[in-house]
N, C-alpha and C positions, 0 to 999 in steps of 0.2 A: 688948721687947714690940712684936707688929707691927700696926700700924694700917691698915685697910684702908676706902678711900674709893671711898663707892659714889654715885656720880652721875646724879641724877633730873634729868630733862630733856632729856637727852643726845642731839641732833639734830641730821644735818645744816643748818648754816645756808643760807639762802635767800640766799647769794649766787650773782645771775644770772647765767648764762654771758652774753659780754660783747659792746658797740660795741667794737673795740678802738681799742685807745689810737694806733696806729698811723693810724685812718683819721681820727681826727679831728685830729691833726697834718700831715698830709698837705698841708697849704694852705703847711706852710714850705718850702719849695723849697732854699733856703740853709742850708747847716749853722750852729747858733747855733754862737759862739764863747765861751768861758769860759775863765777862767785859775784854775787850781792854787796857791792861796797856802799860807801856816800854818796858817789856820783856819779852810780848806776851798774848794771852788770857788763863784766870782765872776763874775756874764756884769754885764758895763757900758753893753752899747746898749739905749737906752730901750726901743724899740722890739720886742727881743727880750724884755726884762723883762715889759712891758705881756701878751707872749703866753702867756709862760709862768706869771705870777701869772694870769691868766685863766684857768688851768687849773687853778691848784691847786700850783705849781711855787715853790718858796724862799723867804726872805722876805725883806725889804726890809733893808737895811743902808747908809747914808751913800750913799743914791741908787745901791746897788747890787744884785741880785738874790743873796743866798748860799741856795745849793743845798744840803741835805746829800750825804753819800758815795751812799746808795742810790738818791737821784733824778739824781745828775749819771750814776751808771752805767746806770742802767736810759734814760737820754735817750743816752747814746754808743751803747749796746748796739743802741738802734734807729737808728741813724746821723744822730740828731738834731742833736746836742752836738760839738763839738771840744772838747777842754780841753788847753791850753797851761798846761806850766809857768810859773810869773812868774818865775822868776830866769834859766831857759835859753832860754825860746821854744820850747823842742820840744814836739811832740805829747805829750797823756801816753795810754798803750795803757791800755785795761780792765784788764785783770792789774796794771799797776802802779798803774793807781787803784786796785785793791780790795786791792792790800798796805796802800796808805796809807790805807784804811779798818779794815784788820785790827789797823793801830797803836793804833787808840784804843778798837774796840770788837771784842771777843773774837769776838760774835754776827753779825758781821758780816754773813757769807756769806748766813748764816739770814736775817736782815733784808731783806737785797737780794733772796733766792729770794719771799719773802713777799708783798716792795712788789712785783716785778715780775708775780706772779700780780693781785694787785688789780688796776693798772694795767692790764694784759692784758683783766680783766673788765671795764674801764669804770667803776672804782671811783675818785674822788679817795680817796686816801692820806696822811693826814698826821701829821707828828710826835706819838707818845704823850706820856703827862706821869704820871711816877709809878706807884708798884704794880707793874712789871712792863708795863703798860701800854707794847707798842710802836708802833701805829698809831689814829690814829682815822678812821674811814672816813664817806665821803659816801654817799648815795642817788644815782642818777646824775641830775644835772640838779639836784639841791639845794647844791652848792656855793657859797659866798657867798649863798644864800637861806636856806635852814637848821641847825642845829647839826647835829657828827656826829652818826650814828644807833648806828655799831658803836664798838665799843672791842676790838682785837685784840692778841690775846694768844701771842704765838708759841710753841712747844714743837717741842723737836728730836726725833725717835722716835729713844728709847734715854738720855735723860739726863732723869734725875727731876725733877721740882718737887714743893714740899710739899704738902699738903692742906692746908695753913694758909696757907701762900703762896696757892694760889687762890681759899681764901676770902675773905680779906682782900681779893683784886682784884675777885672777885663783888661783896662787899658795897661797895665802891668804886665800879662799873660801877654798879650799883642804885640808889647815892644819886644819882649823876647823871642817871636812869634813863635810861640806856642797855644796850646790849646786848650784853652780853659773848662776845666769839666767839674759841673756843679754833684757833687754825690751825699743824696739826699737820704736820712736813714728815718726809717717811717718808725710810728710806736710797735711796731713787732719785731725791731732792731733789722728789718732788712735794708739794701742798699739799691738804692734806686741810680742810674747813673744821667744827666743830662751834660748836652755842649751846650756850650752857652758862647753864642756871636756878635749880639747887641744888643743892647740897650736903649727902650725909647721909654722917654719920662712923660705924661699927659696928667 
């Protein structure tokens, strides 16, 4: 029996085209330095730490800054970031950090196309929690002043998710009432953004 879900609400979301993330970095002049461990990349000078938690960048760990996989690539990608292996000293390249992203999360790719669109718009981006729940995003200028406002929800054009699956994160996104934004990546890896309000099943 085939169930088809019909979605009321269904709108472009009002995410602004962007400051990019690019000019407001600009002030670092020196490539940060980070190193590649087991449990992911680590930048250890105070001083770079201070800049990049001021943005919205990693979190705190034993006085160190840990990065996940999609912020240390989207920071290399803009020639921000160095990341050094810890066991050889060598450089590590984008390609082979995003294998060693591809190790532990399937979605990887999808993630990092996702964050790096936000980021590009001027959005802080940060780690989801639960439900499918991959990002939760800032208003710009509200980071560390206000709670997120979106809760982003990735989908790859071409690979199903349930209609029960996205209710459960609607009504998830609602209790915290925030704003659930569906962001869709087509086969030519762009990102498409919708809100998503309700849900009607027929």
């Amino acid at each position: 029996m085939c169930t088809t879900a019909l979605v009321s609400g269904l709108e472009i979301a009002a995410l602004k085209q962007p400051e990019r993330e690019t000019e407001a970095m600009r002030e670092i002049e020196l490539k940060i330095r980070a190193s590649l461990g087991e449990k992911g990349v680590l930048v250890s000078s105070p001083e770079d730490i201070d800049g990049l938690s001021l943005r919205g960048y990693g979190v705190s760990e034993k006085k160190k800054l840990m990065l996940t996989f999609y912020e240390a690539l989207f920071l290399v990608s803009k020639n921000i970031l160095q990341v050094d292996d810890e066991k050889t000293g060598k450089e590590v390249s984008f390609q082979n950090l995003l294998r060693r992203f591809q190790l532990v999360d399937e979605d990887a790719w999808v993630k990092y196309l996702i964050y790096r669109d936000l980021r590009s718009r001027g959005y802080v981006a940060r780690e989801g929690f639960g439900l499918g729940i991959d990002f939760r995003v800032y208003e710009r200028g509200e980071y560390g002043k206000e709670t997120a406002r979106y809760l982003i929800f990735g989908i790859q054009e071409g690979k199903p998710v349930s209609v029960e699956e996205l209710a459960r994160t609607l009504k998830y996104a609602q209790s915290l009432k925030k704003k659930l934004v569906l962001a869709v990546i087509n086969r030519r890896g762009e990102v498409v953004y919708y809100s998503l309000s309700q849900l009607t099943l027929k």
